[in-house]
MMTF fields as JSON, N, C-alpha, C and O atoms, coordinates in Angstrom:
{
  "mmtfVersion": "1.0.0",
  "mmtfProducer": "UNKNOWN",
  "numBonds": 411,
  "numAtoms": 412,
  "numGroups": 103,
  "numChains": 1,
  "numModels": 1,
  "chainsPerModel": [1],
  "groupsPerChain": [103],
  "chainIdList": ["A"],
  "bondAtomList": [4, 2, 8, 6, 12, 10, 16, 14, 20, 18, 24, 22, 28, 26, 32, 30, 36, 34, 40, 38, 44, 42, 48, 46, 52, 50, 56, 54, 60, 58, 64, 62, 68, 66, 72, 70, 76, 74, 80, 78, 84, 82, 88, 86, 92, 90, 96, 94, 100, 98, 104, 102, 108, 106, 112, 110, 116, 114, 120, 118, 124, 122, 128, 126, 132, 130, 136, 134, 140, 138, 144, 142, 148, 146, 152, 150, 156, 154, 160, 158, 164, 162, 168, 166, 172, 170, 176, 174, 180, 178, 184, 182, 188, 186, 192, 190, 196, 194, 200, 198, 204, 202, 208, 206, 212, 210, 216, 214, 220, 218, 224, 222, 228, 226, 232, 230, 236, 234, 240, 238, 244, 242, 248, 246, 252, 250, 256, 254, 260, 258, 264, 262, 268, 266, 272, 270, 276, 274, 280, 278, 284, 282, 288, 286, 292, 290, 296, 294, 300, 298, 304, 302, 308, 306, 312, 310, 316, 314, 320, 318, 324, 322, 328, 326, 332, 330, 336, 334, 340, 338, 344, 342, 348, 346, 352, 350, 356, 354, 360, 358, 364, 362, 368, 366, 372, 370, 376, 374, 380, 378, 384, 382, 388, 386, 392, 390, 396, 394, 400, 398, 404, 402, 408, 406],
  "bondOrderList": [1, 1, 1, 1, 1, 1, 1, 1, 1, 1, 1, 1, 1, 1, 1, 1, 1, 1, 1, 1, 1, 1, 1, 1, 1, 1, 1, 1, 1, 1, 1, 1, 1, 1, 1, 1, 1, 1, 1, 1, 1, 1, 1, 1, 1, 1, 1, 1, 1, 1, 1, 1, 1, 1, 1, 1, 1, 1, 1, 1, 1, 1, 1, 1, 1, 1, 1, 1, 1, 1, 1, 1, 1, 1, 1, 1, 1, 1, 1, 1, 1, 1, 1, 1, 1, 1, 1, 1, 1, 1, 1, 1, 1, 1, 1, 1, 1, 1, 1, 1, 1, 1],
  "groupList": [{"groupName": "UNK", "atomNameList": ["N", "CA", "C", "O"], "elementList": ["N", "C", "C", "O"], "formalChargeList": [0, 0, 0, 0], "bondAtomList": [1, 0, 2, 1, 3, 2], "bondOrderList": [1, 1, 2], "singleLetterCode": "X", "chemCompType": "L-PEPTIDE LINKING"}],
  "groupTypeList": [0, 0, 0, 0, 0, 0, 0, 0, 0, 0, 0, 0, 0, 0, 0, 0, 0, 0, 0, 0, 0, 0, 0, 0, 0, 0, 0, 0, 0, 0, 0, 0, 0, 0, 0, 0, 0, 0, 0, 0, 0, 0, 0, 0, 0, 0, 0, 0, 0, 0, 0, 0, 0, 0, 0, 0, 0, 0, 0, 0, 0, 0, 0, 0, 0, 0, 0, 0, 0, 0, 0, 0, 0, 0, 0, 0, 0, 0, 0, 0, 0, 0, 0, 0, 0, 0, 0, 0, 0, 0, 0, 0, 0, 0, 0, 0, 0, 0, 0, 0, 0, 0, 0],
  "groupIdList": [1, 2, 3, 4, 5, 6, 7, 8, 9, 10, 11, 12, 13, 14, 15, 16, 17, 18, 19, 20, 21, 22, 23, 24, 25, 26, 27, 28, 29, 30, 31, 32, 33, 34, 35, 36, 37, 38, 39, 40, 41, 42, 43, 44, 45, 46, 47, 48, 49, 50, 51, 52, 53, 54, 55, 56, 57, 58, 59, 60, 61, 62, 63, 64, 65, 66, 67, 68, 69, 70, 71, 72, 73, 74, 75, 76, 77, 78, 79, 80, 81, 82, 83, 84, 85, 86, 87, 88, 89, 90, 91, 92, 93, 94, 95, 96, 97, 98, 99, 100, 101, 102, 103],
  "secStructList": [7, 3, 3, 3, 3, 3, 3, 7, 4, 4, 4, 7, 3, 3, 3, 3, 3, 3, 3, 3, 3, 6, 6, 6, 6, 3, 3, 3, 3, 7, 7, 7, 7, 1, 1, 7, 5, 7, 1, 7, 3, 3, 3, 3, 3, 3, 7, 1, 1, 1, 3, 3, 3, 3, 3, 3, 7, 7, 3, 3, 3, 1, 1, 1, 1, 7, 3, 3, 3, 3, 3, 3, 3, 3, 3, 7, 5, 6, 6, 6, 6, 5, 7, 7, 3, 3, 3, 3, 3, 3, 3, 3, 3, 7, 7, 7, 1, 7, 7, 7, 5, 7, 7],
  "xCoordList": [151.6, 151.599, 150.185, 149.48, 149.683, 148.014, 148.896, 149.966, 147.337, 147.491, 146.154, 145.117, 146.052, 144.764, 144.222, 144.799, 143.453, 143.104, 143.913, 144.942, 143.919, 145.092, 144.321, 143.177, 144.741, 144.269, 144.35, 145.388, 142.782, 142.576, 142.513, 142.881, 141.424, 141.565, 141.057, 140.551, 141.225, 140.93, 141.391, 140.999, 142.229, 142.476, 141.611, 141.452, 140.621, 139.563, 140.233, 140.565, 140.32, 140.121, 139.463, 138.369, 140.142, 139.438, 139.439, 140.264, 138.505, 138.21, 138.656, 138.232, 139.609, 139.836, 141.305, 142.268, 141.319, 142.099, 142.504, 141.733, 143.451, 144.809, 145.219, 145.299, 145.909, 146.726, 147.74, 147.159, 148.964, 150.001, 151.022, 151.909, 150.6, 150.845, 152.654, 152.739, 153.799, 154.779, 155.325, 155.748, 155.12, 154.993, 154.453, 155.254, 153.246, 152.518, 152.246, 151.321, 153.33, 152.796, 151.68, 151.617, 150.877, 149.226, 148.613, 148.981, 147.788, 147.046, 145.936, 145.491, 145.469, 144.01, 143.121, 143.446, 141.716, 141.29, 140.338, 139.671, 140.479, 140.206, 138.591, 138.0, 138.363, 136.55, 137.146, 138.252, 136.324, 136.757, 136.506, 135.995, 137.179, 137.168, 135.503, 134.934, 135.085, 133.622, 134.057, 133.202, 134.782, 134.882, 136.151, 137.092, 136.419, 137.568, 138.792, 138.814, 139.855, 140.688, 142.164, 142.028, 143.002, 144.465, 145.136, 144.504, 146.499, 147.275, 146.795, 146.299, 146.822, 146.604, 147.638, 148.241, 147.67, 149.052, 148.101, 146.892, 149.129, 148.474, 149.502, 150.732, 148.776, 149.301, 148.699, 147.556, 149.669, 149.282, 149.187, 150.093, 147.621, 147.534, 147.163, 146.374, 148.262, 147.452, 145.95, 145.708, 145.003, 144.062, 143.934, 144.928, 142.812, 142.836, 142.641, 142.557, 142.592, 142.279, 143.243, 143.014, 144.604, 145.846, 145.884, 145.714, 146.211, 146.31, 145.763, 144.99, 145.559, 144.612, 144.927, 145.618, 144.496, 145.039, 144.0, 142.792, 144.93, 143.986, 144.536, 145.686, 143.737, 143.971, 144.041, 142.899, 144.651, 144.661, 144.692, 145.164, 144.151, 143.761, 143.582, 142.916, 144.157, 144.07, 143.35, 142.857, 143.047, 142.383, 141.098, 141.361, 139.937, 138.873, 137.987, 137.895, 137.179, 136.379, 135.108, 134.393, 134.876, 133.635, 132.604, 131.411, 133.44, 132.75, 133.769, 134.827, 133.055, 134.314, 135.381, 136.268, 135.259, 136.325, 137.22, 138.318, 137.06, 137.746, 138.301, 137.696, 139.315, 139.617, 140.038, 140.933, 139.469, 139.442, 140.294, 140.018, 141.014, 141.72, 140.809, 139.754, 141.147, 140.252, 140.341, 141.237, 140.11, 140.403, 140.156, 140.663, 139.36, 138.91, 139.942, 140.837, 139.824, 140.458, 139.358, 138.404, 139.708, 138.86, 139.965, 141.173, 139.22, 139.7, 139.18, 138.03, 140.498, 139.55, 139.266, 140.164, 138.219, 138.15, 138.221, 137.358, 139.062, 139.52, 138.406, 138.053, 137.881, 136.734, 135.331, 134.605, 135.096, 133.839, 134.092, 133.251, 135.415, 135.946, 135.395, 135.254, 135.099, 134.833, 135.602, 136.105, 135.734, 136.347, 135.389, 134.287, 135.498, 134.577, 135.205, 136.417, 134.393, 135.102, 135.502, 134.999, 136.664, 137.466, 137.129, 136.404, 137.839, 138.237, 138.402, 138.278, 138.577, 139.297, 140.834, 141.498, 140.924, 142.504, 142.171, 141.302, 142.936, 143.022, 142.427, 141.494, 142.983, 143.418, 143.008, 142.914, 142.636, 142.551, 144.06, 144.76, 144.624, 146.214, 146.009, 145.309, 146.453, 147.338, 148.411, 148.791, 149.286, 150.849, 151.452, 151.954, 151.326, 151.786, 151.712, 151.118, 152.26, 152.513, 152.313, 152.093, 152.359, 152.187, 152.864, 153.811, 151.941, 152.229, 152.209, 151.376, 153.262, 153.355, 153.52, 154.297, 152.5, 152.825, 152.391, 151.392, 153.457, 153.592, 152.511, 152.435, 151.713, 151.026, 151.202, 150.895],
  "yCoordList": [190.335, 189.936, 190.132, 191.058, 189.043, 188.823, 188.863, 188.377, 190.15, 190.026, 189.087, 189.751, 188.228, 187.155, 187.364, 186.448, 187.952, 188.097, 188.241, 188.748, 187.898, 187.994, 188.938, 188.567, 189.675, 189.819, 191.474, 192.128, 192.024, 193.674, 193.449, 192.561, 195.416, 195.837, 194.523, 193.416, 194.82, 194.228, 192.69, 191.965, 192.334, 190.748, 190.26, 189.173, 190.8, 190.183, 189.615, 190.462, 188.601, 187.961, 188.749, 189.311, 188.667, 189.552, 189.124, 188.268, 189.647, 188.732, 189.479, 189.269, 190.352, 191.335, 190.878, 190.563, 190.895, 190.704, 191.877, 192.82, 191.882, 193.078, 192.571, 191.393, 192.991, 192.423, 193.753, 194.713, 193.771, 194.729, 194.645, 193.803, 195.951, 196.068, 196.864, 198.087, 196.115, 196.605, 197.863, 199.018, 197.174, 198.498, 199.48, 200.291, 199.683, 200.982, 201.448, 202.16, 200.83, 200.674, 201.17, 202.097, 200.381, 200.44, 199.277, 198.148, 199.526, 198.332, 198.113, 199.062, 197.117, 196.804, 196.005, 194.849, 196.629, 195.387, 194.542, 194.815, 193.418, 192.182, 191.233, 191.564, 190.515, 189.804, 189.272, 188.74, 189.46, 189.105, 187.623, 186.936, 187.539, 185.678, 185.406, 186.088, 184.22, 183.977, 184.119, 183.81, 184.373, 184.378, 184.991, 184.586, 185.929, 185.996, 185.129, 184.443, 185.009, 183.891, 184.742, 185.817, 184.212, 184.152, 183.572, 182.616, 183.303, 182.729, 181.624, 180.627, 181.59, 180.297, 180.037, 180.893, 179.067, 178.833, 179.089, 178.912, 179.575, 179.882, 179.083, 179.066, 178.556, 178.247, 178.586, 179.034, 178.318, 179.003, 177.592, 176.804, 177.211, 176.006, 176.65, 177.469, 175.737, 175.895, 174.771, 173.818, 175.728, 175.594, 175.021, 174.42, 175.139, 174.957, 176.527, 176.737, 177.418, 178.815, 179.699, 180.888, 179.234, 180.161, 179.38, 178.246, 180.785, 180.743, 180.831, 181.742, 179.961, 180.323, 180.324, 179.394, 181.391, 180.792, 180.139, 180.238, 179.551, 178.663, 179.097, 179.533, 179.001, 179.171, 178.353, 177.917, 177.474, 175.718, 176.551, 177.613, 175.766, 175.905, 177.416, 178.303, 177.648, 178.811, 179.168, 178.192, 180.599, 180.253, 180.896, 181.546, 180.675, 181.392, 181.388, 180.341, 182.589, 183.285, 182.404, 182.331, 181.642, 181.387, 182.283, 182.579, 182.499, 183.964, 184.881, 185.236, 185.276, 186.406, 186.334, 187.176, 185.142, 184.365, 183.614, 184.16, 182.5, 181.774, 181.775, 182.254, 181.194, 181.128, 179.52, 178.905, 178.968, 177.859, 177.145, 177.467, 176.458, 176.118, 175.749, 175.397, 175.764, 174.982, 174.138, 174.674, 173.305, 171.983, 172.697, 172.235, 174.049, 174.478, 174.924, 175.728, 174.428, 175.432, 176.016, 175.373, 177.268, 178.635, 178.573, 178.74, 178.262, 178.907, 180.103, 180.538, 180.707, 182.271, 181.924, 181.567, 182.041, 181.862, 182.887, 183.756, 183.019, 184.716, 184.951, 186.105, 184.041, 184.409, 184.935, 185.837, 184.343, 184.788, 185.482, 185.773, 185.783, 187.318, 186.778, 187.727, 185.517, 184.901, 183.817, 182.897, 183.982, 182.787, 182.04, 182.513, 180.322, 179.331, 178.309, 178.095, 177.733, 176.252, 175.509, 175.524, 174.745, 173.884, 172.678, 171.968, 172.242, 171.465, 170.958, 172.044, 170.156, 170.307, 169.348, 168.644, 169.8, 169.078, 168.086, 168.324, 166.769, 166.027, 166.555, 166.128, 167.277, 167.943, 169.093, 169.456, 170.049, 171.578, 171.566, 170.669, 173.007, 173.595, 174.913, 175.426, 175.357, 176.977, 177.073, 177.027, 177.333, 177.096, 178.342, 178.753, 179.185, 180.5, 181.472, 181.162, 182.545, 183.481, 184.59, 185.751, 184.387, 185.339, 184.233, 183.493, 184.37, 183.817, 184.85, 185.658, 184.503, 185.309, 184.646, 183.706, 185.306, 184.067, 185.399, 186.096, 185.539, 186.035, 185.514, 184.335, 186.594, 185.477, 186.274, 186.006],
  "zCoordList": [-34.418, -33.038, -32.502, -32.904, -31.374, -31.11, -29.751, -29.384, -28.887, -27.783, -26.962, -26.973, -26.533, -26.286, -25.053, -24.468, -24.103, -22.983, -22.181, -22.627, -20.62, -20.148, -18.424, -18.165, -17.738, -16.869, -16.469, -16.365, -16.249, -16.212, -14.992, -14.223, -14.886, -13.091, -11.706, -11.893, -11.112, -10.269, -10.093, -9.178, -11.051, -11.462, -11.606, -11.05, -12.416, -13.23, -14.872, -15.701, -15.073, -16.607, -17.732, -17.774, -18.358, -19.818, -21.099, -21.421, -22.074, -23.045, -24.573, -25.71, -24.097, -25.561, -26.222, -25.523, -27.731, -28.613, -29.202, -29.376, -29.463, -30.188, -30.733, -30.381, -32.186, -32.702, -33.257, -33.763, -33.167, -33.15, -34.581, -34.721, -35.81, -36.883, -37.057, -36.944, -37.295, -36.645, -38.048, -37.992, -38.884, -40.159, -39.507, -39.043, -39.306, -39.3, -37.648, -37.258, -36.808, -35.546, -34.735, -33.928, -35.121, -34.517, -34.14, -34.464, -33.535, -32.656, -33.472, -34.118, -33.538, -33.977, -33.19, -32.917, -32.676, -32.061, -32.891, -33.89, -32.166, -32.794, -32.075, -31.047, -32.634, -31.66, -30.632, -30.538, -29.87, -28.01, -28.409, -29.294, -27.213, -26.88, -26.105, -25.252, -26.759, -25.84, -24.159, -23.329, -23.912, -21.957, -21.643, -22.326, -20.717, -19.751, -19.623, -18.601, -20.477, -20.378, -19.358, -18.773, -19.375, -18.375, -18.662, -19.111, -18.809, -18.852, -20.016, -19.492, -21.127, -22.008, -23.224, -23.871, -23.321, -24.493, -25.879, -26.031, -26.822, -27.827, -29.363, -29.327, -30.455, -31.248, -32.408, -32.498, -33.563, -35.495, -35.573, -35.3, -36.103, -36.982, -38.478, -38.948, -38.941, -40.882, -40.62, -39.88, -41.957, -42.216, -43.736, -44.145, -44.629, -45.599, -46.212, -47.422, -45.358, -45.752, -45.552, -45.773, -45.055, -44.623, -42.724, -42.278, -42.085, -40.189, -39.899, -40.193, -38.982, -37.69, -36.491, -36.076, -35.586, -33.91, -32.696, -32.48, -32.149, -30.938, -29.771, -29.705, -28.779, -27.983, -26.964, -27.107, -25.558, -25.284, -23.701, -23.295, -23.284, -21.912, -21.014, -21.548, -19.738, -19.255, -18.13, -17.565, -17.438, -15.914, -16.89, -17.902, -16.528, -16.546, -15.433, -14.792, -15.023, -14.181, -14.263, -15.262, -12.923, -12.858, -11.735, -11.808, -10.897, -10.538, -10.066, -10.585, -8.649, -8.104, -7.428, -7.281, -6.953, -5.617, -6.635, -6.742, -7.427, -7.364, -9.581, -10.54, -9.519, -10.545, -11.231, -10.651, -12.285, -12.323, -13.795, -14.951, -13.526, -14.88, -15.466, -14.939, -17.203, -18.038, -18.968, -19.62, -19.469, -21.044, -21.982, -23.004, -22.224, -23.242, -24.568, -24.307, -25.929, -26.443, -27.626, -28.064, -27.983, -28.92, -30.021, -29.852, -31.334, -32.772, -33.094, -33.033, -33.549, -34.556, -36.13, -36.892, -36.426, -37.54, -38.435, -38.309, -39.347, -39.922, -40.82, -41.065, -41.279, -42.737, -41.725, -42.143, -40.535, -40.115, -38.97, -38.12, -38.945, -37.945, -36.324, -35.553, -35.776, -34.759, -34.092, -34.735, -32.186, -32.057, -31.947, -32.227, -31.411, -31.81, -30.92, -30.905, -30.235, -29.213, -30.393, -31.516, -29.872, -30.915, -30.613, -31.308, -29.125, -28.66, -27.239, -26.674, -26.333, -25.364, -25.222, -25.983, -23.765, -23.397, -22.39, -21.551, -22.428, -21.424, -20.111, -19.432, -20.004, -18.445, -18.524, -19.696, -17.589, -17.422, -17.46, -16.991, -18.261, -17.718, -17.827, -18.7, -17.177, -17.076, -16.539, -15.368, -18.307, -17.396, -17.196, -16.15, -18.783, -19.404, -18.237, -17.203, -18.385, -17.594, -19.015, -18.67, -20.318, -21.309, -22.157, -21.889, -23.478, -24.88, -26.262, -26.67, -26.66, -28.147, -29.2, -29.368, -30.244, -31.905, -32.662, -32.49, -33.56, -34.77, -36.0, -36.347, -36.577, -37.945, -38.807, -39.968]
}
């Protein structure tokens, strides 16, 4: 289980990854996301190398006032332990309220 940003003090956006080991129940952290994300849908694409996760839209922080949907989506790439712009979406969305994917 990957925990993907999501929202710290102050309702500031945050950019930290967890991922939750249910054998040995422990947390591990994981490479931050290039930016402050919120609310973003998350999916397991196969690769040619095993899983990977993405991450598809979401609010991100452009400054202090305001919060702005985004098109963006971020791959992790497991071999170079980094996320990485993928892609974008039609549209800015932020729909999620919290996403969970098992890998």
């Amino acid at each position: 289980m990957w925990v993907v940003g999501g929202w710290g003090a102050g309702a500031k956006m945050i950019s930290s990854v967890e991922s939750y080991n249910i054998a040995t129940d422990t947390w591990t952290k994981r490479p931050s996301l290039p930016v402050g994300l919120a609310a973003c849908s998350l999916a397991v694409l196969p690769t040619s190398k095993g899983l990977s996760l993405a991450t598809l839209g979401g609010y991100y922080h452009m400054d202090e006032k305001w919060k702005y949907p985004t098109d963006t989506c971020f791959r992790y790439d497991r071999e170079m332990r980094c996320w990485a712009y993928e892609s974008t979406l039609r549209l800015p969305k932020a729909r999620c309220g919290h996403a969970m994917v098992t890998v």
